[in-house]
Every structure is written in structure tokens, then in C-alpha cells.
C-alpha positions as CSV (number, residue, x, y, z in Angstrom):
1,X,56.7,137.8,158.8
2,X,60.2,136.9,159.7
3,X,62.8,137.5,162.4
4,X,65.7,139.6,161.8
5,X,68.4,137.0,161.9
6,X,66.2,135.3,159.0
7,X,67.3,138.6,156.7
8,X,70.7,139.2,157.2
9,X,72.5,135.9,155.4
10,X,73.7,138.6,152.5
11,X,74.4,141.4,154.9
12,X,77.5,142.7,155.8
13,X,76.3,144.2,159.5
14,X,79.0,146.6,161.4
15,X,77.8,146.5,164.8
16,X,76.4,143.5,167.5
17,X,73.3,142.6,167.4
18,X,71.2,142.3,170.9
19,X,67.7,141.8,170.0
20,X,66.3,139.8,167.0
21,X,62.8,141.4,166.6
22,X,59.6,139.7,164.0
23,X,60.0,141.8,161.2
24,X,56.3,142.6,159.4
25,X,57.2,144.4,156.6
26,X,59.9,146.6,154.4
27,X,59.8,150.1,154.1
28,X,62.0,152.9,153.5
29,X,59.5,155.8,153.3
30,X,59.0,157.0,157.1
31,X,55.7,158.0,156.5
32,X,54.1,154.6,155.8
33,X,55.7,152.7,158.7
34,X,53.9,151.1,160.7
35,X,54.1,148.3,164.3
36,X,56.8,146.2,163.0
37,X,58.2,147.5,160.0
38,X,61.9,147.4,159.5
39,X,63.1,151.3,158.4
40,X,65.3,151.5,155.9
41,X,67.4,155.3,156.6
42,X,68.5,155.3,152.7
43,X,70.9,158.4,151.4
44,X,69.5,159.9,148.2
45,X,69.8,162.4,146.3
46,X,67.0,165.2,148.1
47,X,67.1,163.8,151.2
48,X,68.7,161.4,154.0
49,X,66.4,158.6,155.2
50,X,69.1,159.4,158.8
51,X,66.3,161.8,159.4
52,X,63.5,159.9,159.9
53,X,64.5,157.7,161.8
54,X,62.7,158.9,165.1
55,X,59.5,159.3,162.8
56,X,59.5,155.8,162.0
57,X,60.5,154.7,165.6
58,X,57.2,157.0,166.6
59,X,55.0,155.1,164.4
60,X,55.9,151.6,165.7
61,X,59.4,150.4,163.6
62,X,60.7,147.4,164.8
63,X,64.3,147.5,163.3
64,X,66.3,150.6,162.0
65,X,68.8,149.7,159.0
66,X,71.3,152.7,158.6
67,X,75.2,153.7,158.1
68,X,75.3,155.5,161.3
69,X,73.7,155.2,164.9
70,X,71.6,158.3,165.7
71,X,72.5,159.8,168.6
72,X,69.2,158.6,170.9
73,X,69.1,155.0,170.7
74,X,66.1,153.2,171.8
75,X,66.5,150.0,173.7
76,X,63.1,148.6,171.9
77,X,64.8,149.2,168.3
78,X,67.0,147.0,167.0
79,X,69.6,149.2,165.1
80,X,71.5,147.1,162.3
81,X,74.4,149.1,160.9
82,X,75.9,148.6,157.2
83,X,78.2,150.5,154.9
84,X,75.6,150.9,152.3
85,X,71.6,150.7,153.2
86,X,70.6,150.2,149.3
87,X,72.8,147.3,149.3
88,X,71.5,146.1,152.8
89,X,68.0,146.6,151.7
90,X,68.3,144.7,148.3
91,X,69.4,141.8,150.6
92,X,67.1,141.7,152.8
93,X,63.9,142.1,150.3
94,X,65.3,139.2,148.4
95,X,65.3,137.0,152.0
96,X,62.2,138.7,153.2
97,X,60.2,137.4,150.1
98,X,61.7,134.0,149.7
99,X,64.3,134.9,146.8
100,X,61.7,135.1,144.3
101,X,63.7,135.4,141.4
102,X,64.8,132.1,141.5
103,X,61.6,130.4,141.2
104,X,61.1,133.1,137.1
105,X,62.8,133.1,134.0
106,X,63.9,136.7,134.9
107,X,65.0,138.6,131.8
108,X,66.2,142.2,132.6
109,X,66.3,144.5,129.6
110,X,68.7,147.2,129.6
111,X,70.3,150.7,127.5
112,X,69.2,154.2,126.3
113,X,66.2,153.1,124.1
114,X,64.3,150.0,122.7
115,X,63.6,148.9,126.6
116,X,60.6,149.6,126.8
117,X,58.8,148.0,123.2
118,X,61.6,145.1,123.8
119,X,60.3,144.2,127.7
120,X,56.5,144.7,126.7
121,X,56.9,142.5,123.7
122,X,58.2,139.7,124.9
123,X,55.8,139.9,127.9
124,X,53.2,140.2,124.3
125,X,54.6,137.4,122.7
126,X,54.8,134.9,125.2
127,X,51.0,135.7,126.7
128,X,50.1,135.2,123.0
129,X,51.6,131.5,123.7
130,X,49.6,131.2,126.9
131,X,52.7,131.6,129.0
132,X,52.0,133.6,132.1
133,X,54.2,136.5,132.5
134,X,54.9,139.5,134.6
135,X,56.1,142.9,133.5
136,X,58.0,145.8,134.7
137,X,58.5,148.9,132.4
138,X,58.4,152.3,132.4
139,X,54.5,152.1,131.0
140,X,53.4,149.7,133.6
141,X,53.6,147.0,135.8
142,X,51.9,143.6,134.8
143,X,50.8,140.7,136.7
144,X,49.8,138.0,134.7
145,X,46.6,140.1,133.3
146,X,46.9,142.8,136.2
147,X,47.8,146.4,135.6
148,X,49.7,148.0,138.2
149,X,51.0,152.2,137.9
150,X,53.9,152.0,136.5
151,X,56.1,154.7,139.3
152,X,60.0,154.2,138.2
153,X,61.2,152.4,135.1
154,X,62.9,150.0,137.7
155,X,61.5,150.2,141.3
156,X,62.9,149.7,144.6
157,X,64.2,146.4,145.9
158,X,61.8,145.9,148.1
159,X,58.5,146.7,145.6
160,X,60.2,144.4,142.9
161,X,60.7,141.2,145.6
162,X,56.9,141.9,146.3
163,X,55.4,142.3,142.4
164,X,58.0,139.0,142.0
165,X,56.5,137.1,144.6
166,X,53.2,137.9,143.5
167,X,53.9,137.1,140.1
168,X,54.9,133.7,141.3
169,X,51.6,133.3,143.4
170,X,50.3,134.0,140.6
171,X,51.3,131.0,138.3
172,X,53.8,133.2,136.3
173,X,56.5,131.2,134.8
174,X,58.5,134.2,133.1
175,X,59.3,138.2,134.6
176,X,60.5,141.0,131.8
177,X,61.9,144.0,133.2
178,X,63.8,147.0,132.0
179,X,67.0,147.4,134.2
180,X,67.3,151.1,134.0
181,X,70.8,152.6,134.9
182,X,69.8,154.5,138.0
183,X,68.6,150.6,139.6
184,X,71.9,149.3,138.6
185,X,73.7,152.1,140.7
186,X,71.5,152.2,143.6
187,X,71.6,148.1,143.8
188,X,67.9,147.4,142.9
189,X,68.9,144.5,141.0
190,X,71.5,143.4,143.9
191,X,70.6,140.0,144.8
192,X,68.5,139.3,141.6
193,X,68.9,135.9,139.8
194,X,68.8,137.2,136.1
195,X,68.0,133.6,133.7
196,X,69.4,136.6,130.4
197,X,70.1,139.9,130.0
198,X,70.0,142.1,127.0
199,X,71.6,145.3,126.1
200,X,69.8,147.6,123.2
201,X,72.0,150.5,122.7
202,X,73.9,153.5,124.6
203,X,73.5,157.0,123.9
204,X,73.5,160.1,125.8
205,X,71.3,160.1,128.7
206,X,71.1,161.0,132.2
207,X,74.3,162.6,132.9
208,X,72.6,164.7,135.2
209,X,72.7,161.6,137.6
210,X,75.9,159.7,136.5
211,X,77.7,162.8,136.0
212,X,79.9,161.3,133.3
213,X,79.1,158.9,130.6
214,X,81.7,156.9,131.5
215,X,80.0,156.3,134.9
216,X,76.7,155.9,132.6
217,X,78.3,153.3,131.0
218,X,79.9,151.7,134.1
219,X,76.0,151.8,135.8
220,X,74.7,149.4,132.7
221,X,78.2,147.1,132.4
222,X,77.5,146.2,135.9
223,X,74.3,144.3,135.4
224,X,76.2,142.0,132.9
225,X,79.2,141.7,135.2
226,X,76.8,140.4,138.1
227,X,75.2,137.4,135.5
228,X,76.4,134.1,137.2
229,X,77.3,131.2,134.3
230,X,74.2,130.1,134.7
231,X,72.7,132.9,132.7
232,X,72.8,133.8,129.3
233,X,73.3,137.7,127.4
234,X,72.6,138.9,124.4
235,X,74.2,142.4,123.4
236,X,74.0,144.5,120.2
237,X,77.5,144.5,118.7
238,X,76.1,147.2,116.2
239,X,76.4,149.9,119.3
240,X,80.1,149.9,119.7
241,X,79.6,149.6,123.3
242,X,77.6,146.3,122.7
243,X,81.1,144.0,123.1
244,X,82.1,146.5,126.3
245,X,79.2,144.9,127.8
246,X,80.0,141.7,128.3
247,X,83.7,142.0,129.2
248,X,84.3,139.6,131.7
249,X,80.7,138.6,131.5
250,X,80.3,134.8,133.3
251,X,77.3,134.2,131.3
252,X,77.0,132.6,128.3
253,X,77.3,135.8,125.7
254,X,75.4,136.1,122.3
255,X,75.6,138.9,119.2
256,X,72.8,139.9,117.2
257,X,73.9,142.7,113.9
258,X,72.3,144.2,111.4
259,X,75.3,145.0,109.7
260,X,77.4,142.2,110.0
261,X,77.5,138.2,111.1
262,X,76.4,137.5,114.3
263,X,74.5,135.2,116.1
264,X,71.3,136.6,115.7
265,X,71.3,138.3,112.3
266,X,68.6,140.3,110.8
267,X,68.1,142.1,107.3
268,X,65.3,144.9,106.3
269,X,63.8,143.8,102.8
270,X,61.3,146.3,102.2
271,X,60.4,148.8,105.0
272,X,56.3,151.0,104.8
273,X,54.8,152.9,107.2
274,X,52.8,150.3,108.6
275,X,55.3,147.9,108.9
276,X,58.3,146.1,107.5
277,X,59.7,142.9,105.9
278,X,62.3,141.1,107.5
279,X,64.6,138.4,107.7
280,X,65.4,137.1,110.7
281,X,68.3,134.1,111.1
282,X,67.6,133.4,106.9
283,X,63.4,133.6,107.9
284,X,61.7,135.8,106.1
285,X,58.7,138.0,108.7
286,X,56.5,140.9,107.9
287,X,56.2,142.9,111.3
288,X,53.7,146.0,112.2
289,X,57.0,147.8,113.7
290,X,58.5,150.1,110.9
291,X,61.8,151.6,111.0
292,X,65.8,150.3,111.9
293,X,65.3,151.1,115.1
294,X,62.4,148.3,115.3
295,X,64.6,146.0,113.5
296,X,66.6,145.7,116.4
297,X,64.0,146.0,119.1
298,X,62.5,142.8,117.2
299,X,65.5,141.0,116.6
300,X,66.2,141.3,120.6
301,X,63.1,139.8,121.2
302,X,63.9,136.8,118.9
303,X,66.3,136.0,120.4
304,X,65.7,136.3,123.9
305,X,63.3,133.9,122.7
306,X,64.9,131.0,121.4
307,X,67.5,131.6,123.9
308,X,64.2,130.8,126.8
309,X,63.6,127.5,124.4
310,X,61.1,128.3,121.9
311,X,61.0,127.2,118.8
312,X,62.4,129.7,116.2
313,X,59.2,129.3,114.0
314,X,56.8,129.4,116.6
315,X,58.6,132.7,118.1
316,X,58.5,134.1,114.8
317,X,54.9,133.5,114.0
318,X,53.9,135.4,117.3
319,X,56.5,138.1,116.5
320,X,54.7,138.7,113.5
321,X,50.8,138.9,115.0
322,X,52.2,141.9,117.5
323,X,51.7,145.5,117.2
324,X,53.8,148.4,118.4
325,X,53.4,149.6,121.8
326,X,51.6,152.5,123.2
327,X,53.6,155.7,123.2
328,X,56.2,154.0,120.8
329,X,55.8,155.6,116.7
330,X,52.5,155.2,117.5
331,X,50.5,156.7,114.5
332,X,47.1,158.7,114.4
333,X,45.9,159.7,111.2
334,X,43.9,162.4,110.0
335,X,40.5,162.6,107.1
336,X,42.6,163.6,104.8
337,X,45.6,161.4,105.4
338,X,47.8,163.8,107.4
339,X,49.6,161.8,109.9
340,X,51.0,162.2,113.6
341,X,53.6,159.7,114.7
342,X,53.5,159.9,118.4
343,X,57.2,158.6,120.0
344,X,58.3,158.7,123.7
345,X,61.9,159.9,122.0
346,X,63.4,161.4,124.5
347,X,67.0,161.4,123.9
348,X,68.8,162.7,121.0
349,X,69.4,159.4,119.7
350,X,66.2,158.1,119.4
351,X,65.0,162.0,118.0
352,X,67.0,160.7,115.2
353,X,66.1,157.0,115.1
354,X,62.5,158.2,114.6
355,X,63.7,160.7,112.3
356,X,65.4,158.8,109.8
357,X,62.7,156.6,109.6
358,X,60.4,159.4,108.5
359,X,62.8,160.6,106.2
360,X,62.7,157.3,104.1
361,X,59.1,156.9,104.4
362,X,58.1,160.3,103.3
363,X,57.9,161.2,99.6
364,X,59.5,164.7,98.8
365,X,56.5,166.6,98.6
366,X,55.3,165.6,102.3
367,X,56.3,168.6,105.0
368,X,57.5,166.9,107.9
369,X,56.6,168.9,111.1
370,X,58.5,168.1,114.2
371,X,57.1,168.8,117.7
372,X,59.5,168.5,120.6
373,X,61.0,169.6,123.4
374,X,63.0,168.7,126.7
375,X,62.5,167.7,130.3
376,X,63.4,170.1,133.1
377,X,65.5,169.2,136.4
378,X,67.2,166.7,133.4
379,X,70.7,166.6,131.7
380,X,70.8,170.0,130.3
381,X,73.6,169.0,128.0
382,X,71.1,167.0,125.7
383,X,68.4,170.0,124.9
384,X,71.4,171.6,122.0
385,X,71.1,168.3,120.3
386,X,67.4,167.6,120.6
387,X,66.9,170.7,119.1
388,X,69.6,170.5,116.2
389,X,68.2,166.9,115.1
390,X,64.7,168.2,115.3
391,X,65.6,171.3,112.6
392,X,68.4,169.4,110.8
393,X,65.4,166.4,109.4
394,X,62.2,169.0,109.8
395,X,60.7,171.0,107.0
396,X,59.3,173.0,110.4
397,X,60.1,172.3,113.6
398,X,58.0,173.2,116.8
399,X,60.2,173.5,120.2
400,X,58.2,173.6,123.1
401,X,57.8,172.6,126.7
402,X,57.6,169.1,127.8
403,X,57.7,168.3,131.4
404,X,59.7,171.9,132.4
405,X,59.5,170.5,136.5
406,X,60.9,173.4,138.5
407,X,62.8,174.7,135.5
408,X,61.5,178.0,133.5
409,X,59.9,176.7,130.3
410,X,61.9,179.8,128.6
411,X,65.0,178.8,130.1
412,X,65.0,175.3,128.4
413,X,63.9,176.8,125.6
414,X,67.0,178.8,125.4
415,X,69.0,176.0,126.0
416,X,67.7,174.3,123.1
417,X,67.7,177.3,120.8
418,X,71.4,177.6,121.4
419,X,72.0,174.0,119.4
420,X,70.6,175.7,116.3
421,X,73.1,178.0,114.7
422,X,71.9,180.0,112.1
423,X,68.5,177.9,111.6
424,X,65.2,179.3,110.7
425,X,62.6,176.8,110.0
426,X,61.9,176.5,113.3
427,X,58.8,178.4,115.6
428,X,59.4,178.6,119.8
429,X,56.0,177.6,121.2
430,X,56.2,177.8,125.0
431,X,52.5,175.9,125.8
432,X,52.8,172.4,124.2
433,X,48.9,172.0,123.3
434,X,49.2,175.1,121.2
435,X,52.7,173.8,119.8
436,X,50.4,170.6,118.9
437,X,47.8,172.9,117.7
438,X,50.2,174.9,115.5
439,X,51.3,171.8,113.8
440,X,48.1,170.5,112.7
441,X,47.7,173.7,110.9
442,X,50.8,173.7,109.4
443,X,50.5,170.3,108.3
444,X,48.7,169.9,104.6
445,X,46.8,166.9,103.6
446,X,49.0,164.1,103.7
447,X,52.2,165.3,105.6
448,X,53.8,164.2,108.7
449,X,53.6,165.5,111.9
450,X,56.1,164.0,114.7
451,X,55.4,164.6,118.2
452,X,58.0,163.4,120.6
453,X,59.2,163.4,123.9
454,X,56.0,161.8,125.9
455,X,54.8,159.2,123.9
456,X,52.9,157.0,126.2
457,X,52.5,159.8,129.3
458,X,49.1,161.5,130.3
459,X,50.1,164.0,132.1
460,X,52.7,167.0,131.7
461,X,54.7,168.0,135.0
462,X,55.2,171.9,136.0
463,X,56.5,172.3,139.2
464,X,56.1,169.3,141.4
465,X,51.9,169.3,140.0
466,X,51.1,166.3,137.3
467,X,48.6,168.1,135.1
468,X,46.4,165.8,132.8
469,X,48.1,166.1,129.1
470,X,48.0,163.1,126.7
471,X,49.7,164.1,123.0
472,X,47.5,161.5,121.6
473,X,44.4,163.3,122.7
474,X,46.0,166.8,121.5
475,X,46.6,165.7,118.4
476,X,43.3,163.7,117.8
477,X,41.4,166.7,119.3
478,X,43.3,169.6,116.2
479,X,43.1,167.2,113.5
480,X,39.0,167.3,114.3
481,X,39.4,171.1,114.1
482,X,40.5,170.4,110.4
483,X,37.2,169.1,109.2
């Protein structure tokens, strides 16, 4: 518990302040306040926290942050006004909890793909050298060995000052979290002391949100232009927007290639479906991760790494002990040696990143049968694209729902079909467990099925219902059907 003066160091505040109330808790969802919560009346994007602010008053709030007074003020209620409540709330969490990031090794992970395998593995690698870690990614949250729901690839302020300060209570050294570009807009990571940040790759993905990709890429860029010196970055200057990055980046900036020389350089000797050989700064490592993709996810983690002060051996020798992580060209493999790579590809990048890496692993008499399709209530102008890759590398592919939301299945569907042309070794399969189905009996002994899109999720979402669906268990379940 703290008093309101105690939480408003960072805050810009527009009005005068009469009444300094104990403050209990955060909260910005009305309908979990409680006696001496402070409200936060945030603006998003389906509704305006302005609303509820006599709810939460009702159920015993303390304080109301906002941008504007409500009409009926309360002489009970302290009412702090800012210009921005996200930016006020990210603030206040940070002083509310004791500024937790400053007592980790914070590490934020951000672009399109590869955040997810390159947060949870270095969260792997340095539990494997009895470091105690937290974790926050889009699969879930860790506390040293706890398992939290992961809800949002990045969540709120306030819920990532808490997991922080837990972590901390909890003798964890180092924090890993992806830094998604929806946080960096909304100011999640306001206020966050970041010891490095790395950037993975940009592609096209969630212009539904930014609008623009130019505000996509201005969302990520600002999470290296907020690194004090103090902090180090490492980008990929294989992306071309790798060096935008760090443009007027304070910290300390590092390049890792697989094309040319860099800081952190990597080269693929020999690559196999169950894994690769590497060499990593002139070291040569075999790794359970197969394809280019992996190359850089791995070399990403080397470094960050070294860059936190371990040795370069030692942080290759753990590299090499870890396997790939759930959800992520995860493979399940039939009787007679038909195999399903499971991938949480969901943007037409990493469609092709997976892709590619099929196509030179696969000999020339394999069918390769790919399984995808595209989220509803999502950027639209992805689905063409998806669908284009998919029969572009496929010898057959399957185009079906994934999670269609409030959208018509059909509707996406035709969306996708549209990216296609002339095209015809492709089948529209509306229901995704008979699309999975379908596959498996396509497939003949030894070929490849992909099936991306939901990778790690167990559930599929139609309307505003989760419905239990794991592709894993789909997949497992039709190639039992084959015996």
C-alpha cells in the first residue's frame, strides 16, 4: 500500500490535487475494484474506461486516473487528471511496485517472428545454468518454475510490475520478455529499465491496429529509442529494417548476419530435419532447431548471452542441449514415417520461413500438404498472401478456418482464395479438424504435412467462445486412423 503522492514522481498531473488517499491496489478493469483501489479510466479500442468510472467509485475506488473529470465528482475520490492514462498508469505501476525492473537483467525481445522460441530459450538456457529466471511470452508466463496463463504476448503495466516483483521475491536474477508492438504503443514498457533489447525481423503484421506499416515500424523503433546508455541492443542487419532500429539508439548497439560480417556471425553447415550444424562466431554447434529461420533465433540467443557475461563456450554448450519450443516446427510423426510439422506461422513471412525449410528437407518424391488458414477480426490484407505462399511451395494445400472470431469462416475464406490466381492444387475445407483429417489422408507414407497458424494454442475461437482445439491432438488422433 502506498499514498498517492508516493505514485506520481513520473506523472505529468493537469489538475490540483486536495486529498492524498492510501492507495491498495492497481486496476483498470471496473469490475474487479475493490475499497481502495486506484481506477484507471483507459481509452481503447472497444471501449472507454470514462464509463466506469461511477462503477468503480460504487465498489469502493479510492482514486480515479482519467483525461477528463466526469461530470459528478465525488468529494471522497481523489480525481488525478493526465493527458494520457496508459502513460500515467505505466508510471504509477512501476512506483507502486518498487521499480522492479531495476533490481533484473531485463531483456525484452521484439519483431514479427522468432520472439517467442528466442524469449523461451534463453529463459531455457540460462535455467539449464541454474540461473533463476522469469518469462513472459505469448505461451506463458514463468516464475522461476511457476506457470502462469499466458493472456497477451505483452501484458498491462500494471500485471508486468506485479509478475516482476514477484520474480524478484522470488530469487530471480534475469526477466525475458517479448515486447510486442501493441505494448510499445500503448506504453506497457513505459518506465521499464531494459539491461538489452533485441530485434528478430519485420514483416507484415497487424496493420489492422497500426493502420500503416510505417506506424508498425514506428511502434517497434520506439523500444530501442527509449534504451538509456546503460543498455545494450542487438538487431538483425539481415532484415533491412535491422539498422532502422537502432537509429539514434543510446545503447550500446550490436549486428548479428548470416550473410555478411557482423558482430555476431553465424553459418549453416549442414541442415536435417531434426536439427542443424552450425557455426556460431568461428564455433562449430549441432542444434535440435532446423531451418534458417532457427539459425537466427539461435544466433539471437548467443548473443544476448555473452552480451549478459557468459562465457561463449559455456553458452554454446547449453545452446546445444535445447529443444525447440512447443507450438514452434514442432514435429509428430506417423507408423509409417509420414510427418506433421506443427508451426504457430501466422504471418506470411514465417508461412514461408517454414516453407522453405520443408522444401530443402523434402526429397522430390515427398507430397508436401499445407494446412492453413487466417484469423478473423485481424489484418485482412495478409489472408491473399497466406494463401499464395501456402499453394506456391504445396503439392496440396488445405485452406481452412483458424480462429474466424466474429468473422464468417467463408468470408476469410474468400479473402484468401482471392491471392491465388489461376491455382488448383488447393481444397477449401471450412471446419479445420476435417481440413487436418483430409490431410492425413492425402498424405502417403513418408510425406509432409504442415499445419500452421496455431502452433502452441488449444483452443480455436468462433465468436467471442474459446472452444477446446489443439492441432497437435488432431493430427495425432488421424494419423491413428491410418493404422
Amino acid at each position: 500500500m502506498k499514498r498517492l503522492n508516493e505514485l506520481l514522481g513520473n506523472v505529468r498531473v493537469l489538475n490540483n490535487l486536495e486529498l492524498n488517499p492510501a492507495v491498495v491496489a492497481l486496476e483498470y478493469d471496473s469490475r474487479k475494484i475493490e475499497a481502495g483501489y486506484c481506477f484507471f479510466a483507459v481509452v481503447g479500442t472497444a471501449s472507454d474506461g470514462h464509463n466506469f468510472i461511477d462503477s468503480a467509485i460504487e465498489k469502493g475506488a479510492s482514486t480515479i486516473v482519467c483525461q477528463h473529470l466526469p461530470s459528478n465528482l465525488n468529494p471522497e475520490v481523489a480525481y488525478v487528471v493526465v493527458e494520457d492514462t496508459n502513460i500515467a498508469m505505466a508510471a504509477m505501476a512501476a512506483a507502486f511496485y518498487n521499480n522492479p525492473s531495476h533490481e533484473l537483467k531485463l531483456v525484452g525481445v521484439t519483431g514479427t517472428n522468432g520472439k517467442t522460441t528466442t524469449a523461451t530459450l534463453l529463459y531455457d538456457m540460462f535455467s539449464a545454468m541454474n540461473h533463476k529466471c522469469g518469462l513472459i511470452s505469448t505461451v506463458v508466463y514463468r516464475i522461476a518454475e511457476r506457470r502462469i496463463d499466458s493472456t497477451h504476448t505483452t501484458p498491462d503495466s500494471i500485471r508486468l510490475n506485479a509478475m516482476m516483483r514477484e520474480m524478484i521475491d522470488e530469487g530471480c536474477d534475469y526477466c525475458f520478455m517479448e515486447v510486442s508492438s501493441h505494448a510499445a504503443a500503448q506504453h506497457r514498457i513505459d518506465n521499464l529499465r531494459f539491461a538489452g533489447a533485441l530485434f528478430t525481423n519485420l514483416t507484415h503484421d497487424h496493420l489492422d491496429y497500426h493502420g500503416t506499416y510505417k506506424e508498425y515500424i514506428r511502434a517497434k523503433k520506439s523500444f530501442f529509442d527509449n534504451l538509456d546508455k546503460s543498455a545494450w541492443a542487438v538487431v538483425n542487419i539481415d532484415d533491412r529494417n535491422g539498422e532502422v532500429m537502432i537509429q539514434n539508439c543510446k545503447a550500446k548497439c550490436y549486428r548479428l548476419s548470416l550473410r555478411s560480417m557482423a558482430d555476431f556471425r553465424t553459418k549453416i553447415v549442414e541442415m536435417m530435419p531434426n536439427g542443424m550444424q552450425l557455426y556460431i562466431d568461428n564455433q562449430e554447434l549441432w542444434a535440435k532447431f532446423t531451418g534458417r529461420f532457427n539459425a537466427y533465433n539461435l544466433t539471437t540467443v548467443y548473443a544476448a548471452a555473452t552480451l549478459l557475461g557468459i562465457d561463449k563456450l559455456e553458452a554454446l554448450r547449453t545452446l546445444s542441449m535445447l529443444s525447440p519450443v512447443s507450438g514452434r516446427f514442432e514435429t509428430i510423426t506417423a507408423e509409417d514415417q509420414t510427418m506433421a510439422v506443427v508451426d504457430y506461422a501466422h504471418t506470411p513471412d514465417a508461412l514461408e520461413n517454414v516453407l522453405e525449410t520443408i522444401d530443402e528437407l523434402r526429397k522430390p518424391e515427398q507430397q508436401l500438404i499445407v494446412v492453413c488458414g487466417c484469423g478473423g477480426d485481424r489484418d485482412k490484407t495478409k489472408r491473399p498472401e497466406m494463401a499464395a505462399i501456402a499453394v506456391r511451395h504445396a503439392t496440396t494445400a488445405i485452406l481452412t478456418s483458424d480462429n474466424p472470431r466474429t468473422e464468417s469462416p467463408e468470408a476469410i475464406l474468400d479473402d484468401m482464395v482471392a491471392g491465388i490466381g489461376d491455382a488448383t492444387n488447393y481444397l477449401r475445407i471450412t471446419d479445420r479438424r476435417e481440413a487436418i483429417r483430409t490431410a492425413s489422408m492425402l498424405a502417403k507414407a513418408g510425406d509432409i504435412i504442415v499445419i500452421a497458424g496455431k502452433g502452441h494454442e488449444d483452443y480455436q475461437i468462433i465468436g467471442t467462445t474459446k472452444h477446446h482445439f489443439d492441432d497437435r491432438e488432431e493430427i495425432r488422433a488421424a494419423f491413428e486412423r491410418r493404422k
